[in-house]
C-alpha positions, 0 to 999 in steps of 0.5 A: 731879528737882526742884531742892529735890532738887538742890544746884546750883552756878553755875559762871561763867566768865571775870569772874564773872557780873554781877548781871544776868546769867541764873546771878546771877538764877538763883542768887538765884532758886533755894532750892538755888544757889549759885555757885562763888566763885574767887579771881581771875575775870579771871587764871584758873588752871585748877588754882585753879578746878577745885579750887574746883569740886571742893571745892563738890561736897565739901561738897554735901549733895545730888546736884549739878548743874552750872550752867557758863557760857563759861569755866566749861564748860571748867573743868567738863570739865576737873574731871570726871574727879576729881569723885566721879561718884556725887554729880554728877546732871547739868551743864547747860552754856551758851555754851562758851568754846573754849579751843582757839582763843582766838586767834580771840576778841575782845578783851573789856575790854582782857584778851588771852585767849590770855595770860589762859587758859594751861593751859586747852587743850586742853579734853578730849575724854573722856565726862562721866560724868554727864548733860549739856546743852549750849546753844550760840548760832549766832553765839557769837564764843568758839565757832561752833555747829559747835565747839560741836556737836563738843564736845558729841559728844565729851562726850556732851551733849545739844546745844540750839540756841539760834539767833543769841543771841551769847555767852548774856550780859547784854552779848547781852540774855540777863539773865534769859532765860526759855528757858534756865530753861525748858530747864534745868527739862526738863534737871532733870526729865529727870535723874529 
């Protein structure tokens, strides 16, 4: 699949993802993308941004492909049992956000994650019912490759190891990472 053939919505997580970071160039870069604005990036309500998600799929006039970072990762899953299957080609998932143990994660720009992430665990367990990538760091402070590993079994993802690259961000030099672009056209070639 190419990506003219795609709508591609960039899902980010928790604060949006700056105008450095890989999904803003991505965004910019690529014809068919756009992101999935939500109303609060830094007081989630799973209800809010699933249901924003759901109505981007709604109004795509092409096969979609989900683009999730961090946060977003968990509010795709969470979402995909009521997207409309047939019209979801693939989702292509970076740096999950393990929600489950958002106790371990630091501190990020003075916001308690456990306090500003209620609702989002336990992220499910089920199958995506479309094909999916997931690209994991082996150092990542919101989830550790293992985790990352598991999550992708139990979703039945494809797992890339991305090697010792942090959280997958601007903040860990991966503004425009050129790999993650490259993987993701495989990804899109591999969806037919």
């Amino acid at each position: 699949m190419r990506t003219a053939d795609a709508e591609i919505l960039i899902i980010p997580g928790w604060s949006g993802s700056e105008e450095d970071h890989w999904q803003s160039r991505w965004q910019r870069s690529l014809k068919t993308a756009r992101r999935v604005e939500q109303e609060d990036w830094f007081e989630p309500s799973l209800d809010a941004w699933r249901g924003r998600i759901q109505a981007a799929v709604a109004e795509a006039a092409r096969p979609v492909v989900l683009v999730a970072h961090s946060l977003g990762v968990a509010t795709t899953v969470h979402a995909a049992a009521a997207l409309p299957h047939e019209r979801i080609a693939g989702a292509y998932l970076v740096a999950p956000a393990d929600v489950d143990n958002a106790d371990k994660w630091p501190i990020t720009r003075g916001y308690d994650p456990v306090h500003s992430l209620q609702g989002f665990a336990p992220v499910p367990r089920e199958r995506l019912p479309f094909p999916s990538m997931l690209v994991a760091s082996a150092n990542d402070p919101y989830c550790s490759l293992k985790r990352a590993k598991e999550l992708a079994g139990n979703w039945g993802a494809k797992v890339i190891e991305a090697g010792e690259c942090a959280h997958l961000n601007v903040s860990s030099g991966h503004g425009p990472w050129p790999e993650g672009l490259l993987r993701f056209g495989l990804f899109m070639k591999e969806l037919g």
